[in-house]
NUTIVEX-379303 format. One record per residue (C-alpha): x, y, z. Coordinates in steps of 0.001 Angstrom, whole numbers, plus 500000, padded with zeros to 6 digits. Example, Ala and Ser with C-alpha at 12.3 -4.5 7.8 and 13.67 -1.06 7.14 Angstrom:
% NUTIVEX-379303
512300495500507800;513670498940507140;
//
This chain:
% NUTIVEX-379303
500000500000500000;501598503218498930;501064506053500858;500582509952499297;501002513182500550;498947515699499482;500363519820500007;497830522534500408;498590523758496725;497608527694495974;494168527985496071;494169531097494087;495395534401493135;499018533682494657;497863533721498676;500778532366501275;498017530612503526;494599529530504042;492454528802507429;491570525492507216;487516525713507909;486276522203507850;487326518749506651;484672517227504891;486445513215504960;487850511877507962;490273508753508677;489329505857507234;487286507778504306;487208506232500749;488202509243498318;488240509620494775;490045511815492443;488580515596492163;486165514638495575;486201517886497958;488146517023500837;488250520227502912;487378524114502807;490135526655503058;489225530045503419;491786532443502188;491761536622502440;489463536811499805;486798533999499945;485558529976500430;487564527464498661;487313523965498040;490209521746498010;490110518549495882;491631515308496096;494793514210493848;494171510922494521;491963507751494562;492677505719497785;491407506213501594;492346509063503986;495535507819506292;496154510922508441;495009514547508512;497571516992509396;496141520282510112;493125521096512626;489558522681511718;490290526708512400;494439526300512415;495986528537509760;498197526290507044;501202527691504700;500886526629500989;502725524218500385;502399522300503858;501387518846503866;497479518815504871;496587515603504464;497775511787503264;495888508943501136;496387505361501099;496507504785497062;496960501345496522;500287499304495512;501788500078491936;501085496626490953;497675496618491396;497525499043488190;496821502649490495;497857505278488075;498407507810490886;500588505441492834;502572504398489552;503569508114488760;505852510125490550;505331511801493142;506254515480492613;503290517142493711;504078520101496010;507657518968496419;510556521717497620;510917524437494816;507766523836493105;506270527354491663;503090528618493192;501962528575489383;502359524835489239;500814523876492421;497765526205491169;497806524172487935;497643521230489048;494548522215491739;492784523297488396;493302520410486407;492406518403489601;489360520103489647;488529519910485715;489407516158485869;487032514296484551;483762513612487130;484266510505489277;481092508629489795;479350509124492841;480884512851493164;478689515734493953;478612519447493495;477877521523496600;478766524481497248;480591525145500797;477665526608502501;475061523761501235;477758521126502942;477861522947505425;474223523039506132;474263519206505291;476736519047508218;474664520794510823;471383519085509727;473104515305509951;472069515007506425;474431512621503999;474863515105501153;474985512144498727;471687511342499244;470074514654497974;468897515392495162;470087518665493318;468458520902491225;471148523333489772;473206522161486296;474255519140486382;472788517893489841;474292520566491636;473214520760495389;471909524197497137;471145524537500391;467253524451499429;467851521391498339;469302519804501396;466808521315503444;464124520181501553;465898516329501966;466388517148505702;462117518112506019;460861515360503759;463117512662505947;461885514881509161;458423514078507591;459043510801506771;460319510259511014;457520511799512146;455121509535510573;456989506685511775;456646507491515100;453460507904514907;452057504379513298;451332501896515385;453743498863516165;452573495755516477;454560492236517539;457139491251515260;456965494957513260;459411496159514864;462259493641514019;461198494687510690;461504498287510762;465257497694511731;466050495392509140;465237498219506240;467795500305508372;464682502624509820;466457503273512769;470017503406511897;470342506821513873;469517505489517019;471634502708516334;475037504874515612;474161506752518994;474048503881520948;473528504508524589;475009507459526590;476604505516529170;478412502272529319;480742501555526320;480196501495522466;481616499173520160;481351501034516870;483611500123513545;483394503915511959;483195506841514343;483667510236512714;485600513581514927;487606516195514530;491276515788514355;491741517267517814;489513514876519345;491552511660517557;494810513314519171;493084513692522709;491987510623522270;495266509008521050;497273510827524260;494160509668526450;494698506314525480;490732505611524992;489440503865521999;487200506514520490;485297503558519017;483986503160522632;482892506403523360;478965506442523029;477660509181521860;474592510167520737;475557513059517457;475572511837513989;477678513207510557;476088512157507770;474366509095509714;477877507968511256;478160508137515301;480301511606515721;482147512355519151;482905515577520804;486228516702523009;483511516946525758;482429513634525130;485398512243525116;486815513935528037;483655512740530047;484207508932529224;487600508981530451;487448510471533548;484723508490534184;487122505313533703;484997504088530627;481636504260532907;479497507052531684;479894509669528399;477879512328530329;480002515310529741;480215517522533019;478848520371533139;481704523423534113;480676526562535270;481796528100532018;478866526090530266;476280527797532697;476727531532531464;479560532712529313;479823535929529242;482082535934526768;482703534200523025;485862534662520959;485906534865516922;488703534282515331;489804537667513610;490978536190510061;490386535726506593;487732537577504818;487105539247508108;490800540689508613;490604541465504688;487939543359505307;489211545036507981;493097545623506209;490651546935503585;488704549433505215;491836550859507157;493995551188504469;491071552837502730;490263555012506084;493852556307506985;494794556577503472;492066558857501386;490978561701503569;487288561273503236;484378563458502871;480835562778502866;478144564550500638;474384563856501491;471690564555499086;468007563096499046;466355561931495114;462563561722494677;461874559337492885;457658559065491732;459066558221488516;461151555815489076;458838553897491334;456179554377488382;458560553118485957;459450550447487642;456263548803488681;455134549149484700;458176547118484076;458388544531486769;455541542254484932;456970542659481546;460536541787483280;458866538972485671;457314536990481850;461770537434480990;462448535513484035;464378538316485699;463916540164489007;463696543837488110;465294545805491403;465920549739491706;469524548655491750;469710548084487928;468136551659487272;470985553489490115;473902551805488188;472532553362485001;472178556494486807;475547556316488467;477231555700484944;475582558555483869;476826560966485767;480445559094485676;480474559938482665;479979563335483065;481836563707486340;484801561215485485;486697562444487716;484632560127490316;485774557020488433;489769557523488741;492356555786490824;495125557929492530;498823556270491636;500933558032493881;503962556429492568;504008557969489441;501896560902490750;498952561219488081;495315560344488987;494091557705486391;490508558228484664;488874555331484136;487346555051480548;485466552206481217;482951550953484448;483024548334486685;480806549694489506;480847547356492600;477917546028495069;478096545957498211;476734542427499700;476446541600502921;477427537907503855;477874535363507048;481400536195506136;481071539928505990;481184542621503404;481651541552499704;481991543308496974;481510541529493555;481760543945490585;479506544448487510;481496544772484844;480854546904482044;477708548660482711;477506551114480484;477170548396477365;474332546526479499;470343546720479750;468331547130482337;467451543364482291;470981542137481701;471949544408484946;469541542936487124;470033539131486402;473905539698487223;473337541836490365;471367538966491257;473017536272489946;476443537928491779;474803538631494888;473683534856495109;477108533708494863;478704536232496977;476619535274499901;476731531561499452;480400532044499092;481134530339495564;482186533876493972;485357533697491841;488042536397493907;488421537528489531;484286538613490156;485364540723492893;488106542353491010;488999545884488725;485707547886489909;486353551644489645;483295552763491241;481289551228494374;477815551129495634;476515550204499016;472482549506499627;472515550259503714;468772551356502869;468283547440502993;468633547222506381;466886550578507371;468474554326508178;468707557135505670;472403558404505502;475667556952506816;479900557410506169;480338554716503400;484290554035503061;485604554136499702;486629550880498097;490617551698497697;492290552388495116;489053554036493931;488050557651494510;484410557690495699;481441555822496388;477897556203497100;475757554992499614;471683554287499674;469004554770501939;465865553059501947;463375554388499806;460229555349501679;457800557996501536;458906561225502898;457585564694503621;458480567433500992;457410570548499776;455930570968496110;454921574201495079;454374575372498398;452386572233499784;453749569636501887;453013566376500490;453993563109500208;456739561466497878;458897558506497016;462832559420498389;465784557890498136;468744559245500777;472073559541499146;475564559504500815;478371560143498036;482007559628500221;485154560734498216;488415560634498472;489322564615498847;492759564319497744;491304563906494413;487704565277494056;486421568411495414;483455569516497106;481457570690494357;482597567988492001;481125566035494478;477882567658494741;477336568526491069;478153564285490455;475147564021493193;472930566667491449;473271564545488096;472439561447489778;469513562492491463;468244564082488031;468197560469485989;466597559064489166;463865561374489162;463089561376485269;464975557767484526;463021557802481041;466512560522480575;468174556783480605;466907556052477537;468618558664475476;
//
């Protein structure tokens, strides 16, 4: 039995390391070639890692949460002797060695993960397996409904209800004599079965934990295979450090965990302040301490647009596509780029010129589990209103389920941020760095304002331009605002 190491190759755009989030095989696991193994989150999003190999996992070498170098081994496979025909065990073995580029470990991730599709394999992305995870569903079980079979997270929950479903009514038919031998036959209960009972001793063949656990358990010297336990991973008897600990100070007697006084009340949680997080935060520092802001705040009505956009929204609905306000401010937005371009530029101070950008990428602002993401609409200015708002939406989607490409969230020149969503009328946006400015929107409500002398009520939409005043002055700034707020009130003007 040969025996591969596999390196944690670059999982994009040239990063130095990765937090290892979750392993999604444990010891013992049956891989194949292009399976996902684990999740690495780098500074800029989610990754999946995929296996090199065909064999079963030997050893994993890196803990859930620890932060892992490129190029340090993360895991090991047992592939089979060369004999037995295993291509991957017959060829070299030069993957991540000392002096390999960064280019070539990222080449061979790729063609890892364009191999061909193994059988049994599925797509997921992170957060549906992760959701599989926490629900004890076995993701290859569900059904998906994206191209090609491709799993969301609807889709597992909808697995997770029917089976929920499906238990309930179980429970709830009668059992007569000799039934019930039956019912465990088919595998009914084959839950209750991996949990065994929470004291005493198990005597389990597969039991699935974290790698921490397996080395507690190793230095304990306890048999984790005779831990009961009552959790289940994908239908497989799981055990917890607390579980663990529990069974043996209890000298192999009881699993009851006890209960500390830190497990009464904490009054206190850490989070670990990396990855996208600390990006985000290098990000809006850099951004902060670097371009002396200045915030200009303006207020659109917007009849029109709200009229325009509800005689559209059927028309766009019988298209297929979602028609938001956001497609109609980009168009705006470009608009008065294009008039003010001095608001889509990037300051080089190396070679001391400010650089007008020709073209625009505008950026949106999404809010995610993993924070603030910015995926960029590209082109805008050669785009319809319906082309707009399928990629806002189709970008948003995968910013927030974390399968954006970190080349999607790339070369904007201009950014917008939709606070409005969450309520409040004007804040401080801070400027996406390098670029000069961006604008910030309120929610759109009725408001109070004055027509011809009469107070009455309208549709508003709070604006909050920020720019960078080393570049753009005040009444650049303002005039770029009065522009705005003119397509938004008559966005027929769009049109022309």
């Amino acid at each position: 039995m040969a025996v591969k190491e596999f390196k944690l190759p670059d999982v994009g755009e040239g990063i130095a390391e990765g937090e290892l989030v979750s392993w999604l095989v444990s010891v013992g696991d049956t891989v194949s070639e292009g399976e996902i193994v684990a999740e690495v989150e780098t500074d800029k999003a989610l990754v999946e890692v995929p296996s090199r190999y065909d064999g079963t996992v030997k050893e994993l070498f890196a803990e859930e949460g620890q932060m892992v170098p490129v190029g340090d081994v993360i895991i090991s496979f047992d592939v089979g002797d060369a004999e037995g025909g295993d291509a991957a065990a017959e060829a070299p073995d030069t993957e991540g060695e000392p002096g390999d580029s960064v280019d070539e470990a990222k080449t061979e991730t790729e063609e890892a993960a364009a191999a061909e599709t193994p059988e049994g394999r599925v797509f997921a992305p992170p957060a549906a397996r992760r959701l599989a995870r926490e629900l004890g569903v076995d993701i290859t079980d569900v059904d998906g409904s994206g191209p090609g079979g491709r799993i969301s997270e609807a889709d597992v929950q909808a697995h997770h209800d029917a089976a929920e479903e499906h238990d309930g009514t179980a429970d709830e038919t009668p059992v007569t004599p000799g039934e019930g031998e039956a019912a465990e036959s088919t595998g009914a209960s084959a839950d209750a079965t991996a949990g065994a009972a929470p004291s005493g001793t198990a005597s389990r063949e597969t039991t699935l934990a974290v790698p921490a656990t397996r080395a507690l358990a190793k230095d304990l010297g306890v048999d984790i295979d005779a831990v009961p336990t009552e959790e289940t991973r994908e239908g497989e008897a799981f055990v917890t450090e607390e579980r663990l600990r529990a069974f043996a100070e209890s000298g192999g007697e009881t699993a009851e965990p006890a209960t500390s006084a830190a497990d009464e009340g904490a009054r206190e949680e850490t989070v670990p302040y990396r990855g996208v997080r600390r990006t985000i935060g290098d990000q809006m520092a850099a951004s902060k301490y670097t371009a002396p802001h200045v915030t200009h705040h303006d207020t659109a009505e917007i009849d029109q647009l709200v009229e325009t956009r509800e005689g559209l929204k059927e028309t766009a609905e019988e298209k297929g596509t979602r028609l938001t306000y956001m497609a109609f401010v980009l168009k705006a937005v470009v608009a008065g780029l294009k008039e003010y371009p001095i608001l889509n530029s990037e300051l080089d101070e190396e070679e001391e010129v400010i650089r007008l950008k020709n073209y625009y990428n505008i950026g949106i602002a999404v809010a995610t589990d993993a924070g603030l993401m910015v995926p960029v609409v590209k082109n805008v200015d050669e785009k319809g209103l319906l082309e707009l708002a399928d990629e806002i939406s189709d970008l948003a989607s995968r910013a927030r389920d974390r399968s954006i490409k970190p080349s999607e969230m790339q070369g904007g020149t201009f950014t917008i941020t939709n606070f409005g969503a969450f309520g409040g009328e004007y804040a401080t946006p801070i400027i996406n760095y390098p670029e000069t400015a961006i604008i910030g929107l309120g929610a759109i409500e009725q408001r109070p304002v004055v027509d011809d002398g009469e107070v009455v009520a309208a549709h508003t939409l709070p604006l909050s331009l920020a720019i960078d005043h080393r570049v753009i002055d005040g009444a650049e700034a303002a005039q770029f605002t009065n522009t705005v707020k003119e397509y938004l009130a008559e966005p027929t003007k769009l049109l022309l």
